[in-house]
BAMARPA-920709 format. One line per 8 residues: number of its first residue (from 1); their letters; for each residue z, y, x of N, C-alpha, C, O. Coordinates in steps of 0.05 Angstrom, whole numbers. Each point is the difference from the previous one (the first is absolute). Layout:
BEGIN
NUM> a> Z:Y:X:Z:Y:X:Z:Y:X:Z:Y:X ~ ... .
% end
This chain:
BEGIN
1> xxxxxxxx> 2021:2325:2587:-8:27:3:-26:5:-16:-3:18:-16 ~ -14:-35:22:-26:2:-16:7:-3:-27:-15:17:-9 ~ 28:-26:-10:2:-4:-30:15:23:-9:-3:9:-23 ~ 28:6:48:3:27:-10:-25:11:-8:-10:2:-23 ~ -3:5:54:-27:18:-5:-2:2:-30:6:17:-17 ~ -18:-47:16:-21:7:-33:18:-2:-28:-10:2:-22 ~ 35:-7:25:12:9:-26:13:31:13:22:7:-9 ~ -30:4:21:-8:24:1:-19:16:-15:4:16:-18 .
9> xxxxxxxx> -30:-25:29:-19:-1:-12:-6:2:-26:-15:16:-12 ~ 30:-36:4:-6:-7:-35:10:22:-17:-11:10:-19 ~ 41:-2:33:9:24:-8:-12:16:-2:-6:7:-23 ~ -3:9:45:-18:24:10:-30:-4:-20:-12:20:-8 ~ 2:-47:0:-21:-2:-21:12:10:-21:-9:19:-13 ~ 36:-34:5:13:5:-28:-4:33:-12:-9:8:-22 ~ 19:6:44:6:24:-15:-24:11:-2:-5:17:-17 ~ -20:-29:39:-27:20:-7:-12:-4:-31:-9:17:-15 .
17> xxxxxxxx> 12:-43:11:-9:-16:-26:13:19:-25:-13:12:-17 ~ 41:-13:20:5:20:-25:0:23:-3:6:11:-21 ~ -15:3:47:-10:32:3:-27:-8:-16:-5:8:-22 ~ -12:-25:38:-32:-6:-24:-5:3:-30:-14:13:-15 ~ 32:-33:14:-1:-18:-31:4:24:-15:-17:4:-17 ~ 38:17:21:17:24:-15:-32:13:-18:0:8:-24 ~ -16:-8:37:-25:21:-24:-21:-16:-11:-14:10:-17 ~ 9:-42:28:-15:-18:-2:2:-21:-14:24:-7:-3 .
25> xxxxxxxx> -42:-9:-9:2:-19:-27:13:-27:14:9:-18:-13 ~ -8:18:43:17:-22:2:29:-4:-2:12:20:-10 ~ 6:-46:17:21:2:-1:12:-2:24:-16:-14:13 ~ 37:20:1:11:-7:24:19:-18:-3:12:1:-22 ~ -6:-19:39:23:-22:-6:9:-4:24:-15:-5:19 ~ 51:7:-15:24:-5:20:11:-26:-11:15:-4:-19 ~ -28:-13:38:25:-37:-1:13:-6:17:-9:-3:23 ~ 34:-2:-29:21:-13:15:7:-28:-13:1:-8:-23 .
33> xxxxxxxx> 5:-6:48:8:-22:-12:1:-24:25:0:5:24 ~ 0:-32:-34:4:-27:17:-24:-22:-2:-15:-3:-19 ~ 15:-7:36:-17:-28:12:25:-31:-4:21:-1:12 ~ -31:-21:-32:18:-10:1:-40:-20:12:-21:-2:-13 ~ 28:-10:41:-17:-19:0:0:-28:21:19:-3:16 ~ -36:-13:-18:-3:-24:21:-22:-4:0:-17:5:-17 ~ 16:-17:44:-28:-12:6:-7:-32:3:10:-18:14 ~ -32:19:-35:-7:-29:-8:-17:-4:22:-18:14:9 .
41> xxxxxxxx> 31:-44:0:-6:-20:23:8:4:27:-11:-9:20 ~ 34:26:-22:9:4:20:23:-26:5:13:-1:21 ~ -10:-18:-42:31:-27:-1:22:11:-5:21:-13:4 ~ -20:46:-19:18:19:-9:6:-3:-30:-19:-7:-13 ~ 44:12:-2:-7:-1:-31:19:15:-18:24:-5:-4 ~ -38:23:-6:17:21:-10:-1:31:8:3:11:22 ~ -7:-2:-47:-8:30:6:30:6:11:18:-2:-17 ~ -9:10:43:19:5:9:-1:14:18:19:-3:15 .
49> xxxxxxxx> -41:26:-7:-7:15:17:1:24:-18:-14:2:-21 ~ 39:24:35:-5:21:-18:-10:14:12:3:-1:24 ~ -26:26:-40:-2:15:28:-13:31:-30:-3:-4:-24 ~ -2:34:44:-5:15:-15:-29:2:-9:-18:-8:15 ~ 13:20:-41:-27:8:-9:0:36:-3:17:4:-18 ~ -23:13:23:-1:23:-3:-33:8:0:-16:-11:16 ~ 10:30:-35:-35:5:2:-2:25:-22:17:6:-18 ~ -46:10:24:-5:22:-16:-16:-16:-8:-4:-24:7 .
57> xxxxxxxx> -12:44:-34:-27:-17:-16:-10:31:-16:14:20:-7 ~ -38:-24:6:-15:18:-19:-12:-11:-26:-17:-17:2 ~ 22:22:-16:-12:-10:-31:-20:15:-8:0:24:1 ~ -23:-42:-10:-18:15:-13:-6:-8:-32:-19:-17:-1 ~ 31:25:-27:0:-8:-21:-21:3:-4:-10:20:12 ~ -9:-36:-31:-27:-10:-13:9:20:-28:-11:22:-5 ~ 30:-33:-10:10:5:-29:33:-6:-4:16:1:19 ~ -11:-6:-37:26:4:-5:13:-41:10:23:-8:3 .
65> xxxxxxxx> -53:-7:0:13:-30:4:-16:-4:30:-1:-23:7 ~ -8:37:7:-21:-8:15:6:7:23:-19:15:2 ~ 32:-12:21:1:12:24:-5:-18:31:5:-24:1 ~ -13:39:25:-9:-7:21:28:8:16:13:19:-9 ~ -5:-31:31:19:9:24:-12:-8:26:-21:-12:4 ~ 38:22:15:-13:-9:19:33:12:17:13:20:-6 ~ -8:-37:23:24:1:16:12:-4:26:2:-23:9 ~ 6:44:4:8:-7:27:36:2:1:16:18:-6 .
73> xxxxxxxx> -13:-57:20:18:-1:7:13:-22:21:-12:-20:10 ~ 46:31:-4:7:-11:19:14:-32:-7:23:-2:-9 ~ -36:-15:13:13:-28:-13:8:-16:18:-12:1:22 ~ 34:-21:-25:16:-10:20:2:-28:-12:15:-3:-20 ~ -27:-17:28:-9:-36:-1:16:-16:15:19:9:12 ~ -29:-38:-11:17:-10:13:16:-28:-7:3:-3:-24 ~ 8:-20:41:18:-17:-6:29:-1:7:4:14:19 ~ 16:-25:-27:28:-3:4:12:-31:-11:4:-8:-23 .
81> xxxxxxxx> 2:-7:54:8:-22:-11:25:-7:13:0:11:22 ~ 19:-22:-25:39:-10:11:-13:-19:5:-14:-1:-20 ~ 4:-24:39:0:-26:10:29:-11:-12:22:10:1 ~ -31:-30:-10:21:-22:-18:24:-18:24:-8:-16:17 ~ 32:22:-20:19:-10:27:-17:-29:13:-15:-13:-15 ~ 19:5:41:-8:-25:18:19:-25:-14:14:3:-20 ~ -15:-21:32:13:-25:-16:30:2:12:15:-19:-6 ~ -4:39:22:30:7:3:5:18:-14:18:9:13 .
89> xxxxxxxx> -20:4:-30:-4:25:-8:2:32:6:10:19:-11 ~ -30:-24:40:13:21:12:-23:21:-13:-17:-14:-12 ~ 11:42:10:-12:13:-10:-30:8:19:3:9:23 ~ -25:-12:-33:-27:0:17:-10:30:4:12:16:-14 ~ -29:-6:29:-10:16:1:-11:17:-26:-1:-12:-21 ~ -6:39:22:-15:-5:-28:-32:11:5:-8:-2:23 ~ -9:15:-42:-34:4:3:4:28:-17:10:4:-22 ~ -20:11:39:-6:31:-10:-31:11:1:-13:-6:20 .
97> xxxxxxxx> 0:22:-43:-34:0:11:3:31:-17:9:1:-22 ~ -17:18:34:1:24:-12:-30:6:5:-16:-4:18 ~ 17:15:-41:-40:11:7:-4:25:-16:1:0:-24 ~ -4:19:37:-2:28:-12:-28:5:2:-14:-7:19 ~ 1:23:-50:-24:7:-5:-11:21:-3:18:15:-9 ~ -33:-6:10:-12:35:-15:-11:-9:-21:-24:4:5 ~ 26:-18:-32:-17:-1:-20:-18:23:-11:9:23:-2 ~ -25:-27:-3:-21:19:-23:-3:-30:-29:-9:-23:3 .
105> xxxxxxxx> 16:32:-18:0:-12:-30:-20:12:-12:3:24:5 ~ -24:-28:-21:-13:9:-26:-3:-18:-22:-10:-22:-1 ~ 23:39:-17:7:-21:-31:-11:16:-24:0:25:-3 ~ -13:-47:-14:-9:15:-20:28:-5:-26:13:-21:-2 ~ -10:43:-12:28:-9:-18:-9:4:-29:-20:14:-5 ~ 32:-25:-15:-5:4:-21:25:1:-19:18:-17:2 ~ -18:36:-19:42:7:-8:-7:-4:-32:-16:14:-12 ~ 33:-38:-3:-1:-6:-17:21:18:-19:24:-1:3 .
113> xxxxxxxx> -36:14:-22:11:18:-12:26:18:6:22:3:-11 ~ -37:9:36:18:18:14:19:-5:9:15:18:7 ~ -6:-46:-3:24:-11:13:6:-22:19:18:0:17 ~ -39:-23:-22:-1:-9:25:-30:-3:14:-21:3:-12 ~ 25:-10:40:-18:11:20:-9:-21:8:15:-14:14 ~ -39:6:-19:-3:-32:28:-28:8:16:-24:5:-7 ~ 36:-6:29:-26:-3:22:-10:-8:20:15:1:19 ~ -42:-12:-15:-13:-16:18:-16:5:10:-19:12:-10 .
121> xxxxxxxx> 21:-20:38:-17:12:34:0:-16:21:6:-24:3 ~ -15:40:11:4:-16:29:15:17:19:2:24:-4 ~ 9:-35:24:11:20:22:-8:1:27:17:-14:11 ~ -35:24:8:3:-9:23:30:18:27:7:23:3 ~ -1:-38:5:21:7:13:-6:-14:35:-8:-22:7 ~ 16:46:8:5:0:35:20:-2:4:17:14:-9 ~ -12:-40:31:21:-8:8:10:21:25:-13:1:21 ~ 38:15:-24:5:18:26:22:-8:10:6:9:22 .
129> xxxxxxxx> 17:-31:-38:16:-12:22:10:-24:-4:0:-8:-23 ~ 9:-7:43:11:-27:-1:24:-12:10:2:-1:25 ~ 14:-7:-37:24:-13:26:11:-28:-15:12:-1:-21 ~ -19:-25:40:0:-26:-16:24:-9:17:3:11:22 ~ 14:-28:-31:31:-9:20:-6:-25:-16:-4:1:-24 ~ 5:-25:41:-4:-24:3:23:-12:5:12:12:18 ~ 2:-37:-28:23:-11:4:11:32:15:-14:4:20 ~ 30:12:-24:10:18:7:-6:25:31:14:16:13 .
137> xxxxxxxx> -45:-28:-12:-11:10:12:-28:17:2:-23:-7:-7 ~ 33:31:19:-23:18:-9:-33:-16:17:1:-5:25 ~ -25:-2:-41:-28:-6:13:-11:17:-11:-22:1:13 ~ 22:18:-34:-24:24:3:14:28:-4:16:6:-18 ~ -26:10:38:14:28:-17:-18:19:0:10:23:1 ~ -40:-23:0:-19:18:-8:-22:-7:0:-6:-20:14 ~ -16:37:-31:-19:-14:-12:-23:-1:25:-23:-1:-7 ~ 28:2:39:-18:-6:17:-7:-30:18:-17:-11:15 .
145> xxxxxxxx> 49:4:-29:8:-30:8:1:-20:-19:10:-23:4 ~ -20:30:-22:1:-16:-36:-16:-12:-12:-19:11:-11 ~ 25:-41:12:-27:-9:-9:-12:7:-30:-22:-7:-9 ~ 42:23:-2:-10:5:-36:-20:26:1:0:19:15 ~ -16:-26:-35:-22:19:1:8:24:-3:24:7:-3 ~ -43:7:4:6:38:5:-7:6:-40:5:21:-11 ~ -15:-44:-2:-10:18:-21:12:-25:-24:2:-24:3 ~ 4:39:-24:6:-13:-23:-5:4:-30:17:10:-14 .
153> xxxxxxxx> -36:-15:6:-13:2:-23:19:-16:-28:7:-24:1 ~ -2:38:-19:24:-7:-20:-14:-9:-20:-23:5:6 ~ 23:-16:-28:1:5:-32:26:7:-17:19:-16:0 ~ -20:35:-11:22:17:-13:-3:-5:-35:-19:2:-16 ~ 45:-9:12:0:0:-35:26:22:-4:21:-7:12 ~ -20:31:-28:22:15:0:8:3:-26:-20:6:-14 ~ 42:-8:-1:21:23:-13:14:17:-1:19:3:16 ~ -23:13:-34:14:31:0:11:0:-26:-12:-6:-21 .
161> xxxxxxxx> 46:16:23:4:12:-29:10:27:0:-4:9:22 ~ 13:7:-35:11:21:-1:26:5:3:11:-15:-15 ~ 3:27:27:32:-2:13:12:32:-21:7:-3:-24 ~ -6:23:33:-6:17:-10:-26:27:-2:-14:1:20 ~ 10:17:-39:-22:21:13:-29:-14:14:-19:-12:-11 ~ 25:19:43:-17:-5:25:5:-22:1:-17:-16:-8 ~ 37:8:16:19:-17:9:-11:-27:-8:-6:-1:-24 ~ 2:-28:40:-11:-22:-4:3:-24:17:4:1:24 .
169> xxxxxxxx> -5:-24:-37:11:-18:15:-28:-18:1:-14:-3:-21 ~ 7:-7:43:-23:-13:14:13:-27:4:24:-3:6 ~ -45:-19:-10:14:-30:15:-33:-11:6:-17:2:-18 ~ 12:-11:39:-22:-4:14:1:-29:7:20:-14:5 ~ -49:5:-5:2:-31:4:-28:2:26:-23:9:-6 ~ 33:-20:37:-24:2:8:1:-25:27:20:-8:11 ~ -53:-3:-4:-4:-31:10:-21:12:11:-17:14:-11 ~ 19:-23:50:-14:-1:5:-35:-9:-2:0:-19:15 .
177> xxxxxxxx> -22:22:-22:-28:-11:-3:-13:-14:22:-17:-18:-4 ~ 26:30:33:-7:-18:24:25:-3:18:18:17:0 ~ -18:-39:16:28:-2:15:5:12:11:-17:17:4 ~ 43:-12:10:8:30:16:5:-20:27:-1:14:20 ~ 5:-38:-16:5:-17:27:-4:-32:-6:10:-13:-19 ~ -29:3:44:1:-31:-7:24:-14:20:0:5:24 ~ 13:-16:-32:25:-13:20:-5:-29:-4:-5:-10:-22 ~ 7:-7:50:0:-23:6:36:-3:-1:16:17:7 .
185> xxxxxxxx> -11:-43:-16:32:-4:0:-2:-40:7:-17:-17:-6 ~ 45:17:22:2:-29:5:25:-3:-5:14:21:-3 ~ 0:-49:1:26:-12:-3:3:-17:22:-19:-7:13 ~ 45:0:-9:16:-17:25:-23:-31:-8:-13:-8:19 ~ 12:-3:-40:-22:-20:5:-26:-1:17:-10:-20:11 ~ -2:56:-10:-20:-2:2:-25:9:-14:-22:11:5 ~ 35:-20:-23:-26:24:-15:-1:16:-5:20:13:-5 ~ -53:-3:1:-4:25:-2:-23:9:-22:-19:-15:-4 .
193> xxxxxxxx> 22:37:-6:-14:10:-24:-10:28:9:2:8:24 ~ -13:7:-48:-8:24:2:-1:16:-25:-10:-12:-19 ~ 16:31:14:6:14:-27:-11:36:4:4:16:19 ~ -11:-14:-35:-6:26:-13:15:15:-11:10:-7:-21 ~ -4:31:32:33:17:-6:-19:29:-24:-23:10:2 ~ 45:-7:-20:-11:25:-14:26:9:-7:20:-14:0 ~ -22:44:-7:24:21:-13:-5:-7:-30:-20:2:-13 ~ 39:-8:9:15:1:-32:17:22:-12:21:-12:-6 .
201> xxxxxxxx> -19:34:0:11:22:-4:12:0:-31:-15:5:-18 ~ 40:-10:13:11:22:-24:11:34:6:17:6:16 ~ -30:13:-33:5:20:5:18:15:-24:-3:-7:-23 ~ 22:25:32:20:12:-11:0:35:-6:17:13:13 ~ -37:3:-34:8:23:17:4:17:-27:-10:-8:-22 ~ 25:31:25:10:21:-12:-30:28:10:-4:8:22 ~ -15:1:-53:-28:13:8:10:33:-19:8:7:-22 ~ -14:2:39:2:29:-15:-28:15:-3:-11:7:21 .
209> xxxxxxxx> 2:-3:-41:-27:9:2:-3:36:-13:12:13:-17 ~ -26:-8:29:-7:39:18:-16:2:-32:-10:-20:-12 ~ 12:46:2:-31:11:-11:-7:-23:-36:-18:4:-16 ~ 38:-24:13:2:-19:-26:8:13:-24:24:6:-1 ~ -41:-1:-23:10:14:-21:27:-17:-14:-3:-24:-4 ~ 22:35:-1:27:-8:-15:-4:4:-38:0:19:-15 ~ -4:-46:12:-1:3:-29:29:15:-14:18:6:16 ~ -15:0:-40:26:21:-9:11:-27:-14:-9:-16:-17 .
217> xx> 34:21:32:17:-22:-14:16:-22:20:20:-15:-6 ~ -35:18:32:2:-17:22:24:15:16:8:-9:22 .
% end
């Protein structure tokens, strides 16, 4: 219910943003798109967690190579693992970890001869929900019972190319900077360790941008 709310929200921002942008030197920007990610040190492996990325952004161009954003969105994290069959081969439980965020992103970009886009930032992002299933069992389903932190600070490396017009394709690379959970883990021997868990994010998104002059020809 709560992640309705705020991709509510984001909506209800969306359209104020491009009512704004319409007389003003910024740009408005609508992304849709996907979360392909895992979490390192969780004993998980493989980006095999899908989940959504949706977010507005305001651009503020410097010059024709130089621009500022800044972005609110709804991002969806997380691990996904099949436990490998027991020595009968009967089929094991499996591990589910969903972690939904409110990111705020700010990236500085720089567009190499009007066509491609690369940019780098940071993101901090609030954790607003959780639901972890353990050997096929649910142990967390909200962020009051959770041992993973409430806050997640990113480093972001991005690409942008041109799709058509507005129209643009984003691919995002982004890694936790401080851990999001410390987990102690043991085996049937006995031992036991401790590891440092972080989000690993590949991002997927389709960007339409508000108020962007269309060169003639495009």
């Amino acid at each position: 219910m709560r992640e309705r709310i705020l991709v509510g929200l984001l909506f209800i921002s969306s359209l104020f943003i491009i009512q704004h942008v319409k007389a003003q030197a910024f740009l408005g920007v609508l992304a849709f798109g996907g979360n392909l990610t895992q979490v390192d040190g969780d004993e998980m492996y493989g980006f095999k967690k899908i989940g959504f990325n949706v977010g507005v952004a305001a651009i503020y161009p410097f010059n024709d190579k130089w621009s500022l954003s800044i972005e609110a969105s709804f991002a969806q994290k997380g691990s996904y693992q099949k436990y490998p069959p027991d020595n009968t081969g009967k089929e094991l439980p499996y591990y589910d970890l969903r972690l939904n965020y409110l990111d705020v992103p700010v990236l500085m970009h720089f567009t190499d001869k009007g066509f491609l886009n690369f940019g780098l930032g940071l993101s901090w992002g609030r954790l607003v929900g959780v639901k972890e299933v353990e050997w096929g069992e649910t142990v967390h389903s909200s962020t009051t019972n959770s041992p993973y932190s409430d806050n997640d600070i990113n480093g972001i490396v991005s690409v942008q190319i041109p799709i058509y017009k507005r129209l643009k394709f984003n691919f995002r690379y982004s890694y936790s900077f401080a851990s999001i959970r410390t987990r102690a883990y043991s085996n049937i021997s006995g031992d036991t360790w401790t590891r440092q868990q972080y989000n690993n994010i590949l991002t997927f998104r389709v960007v339409y941008v508000f108020n962007e002059k269309i060169v003639e020809g495009e």
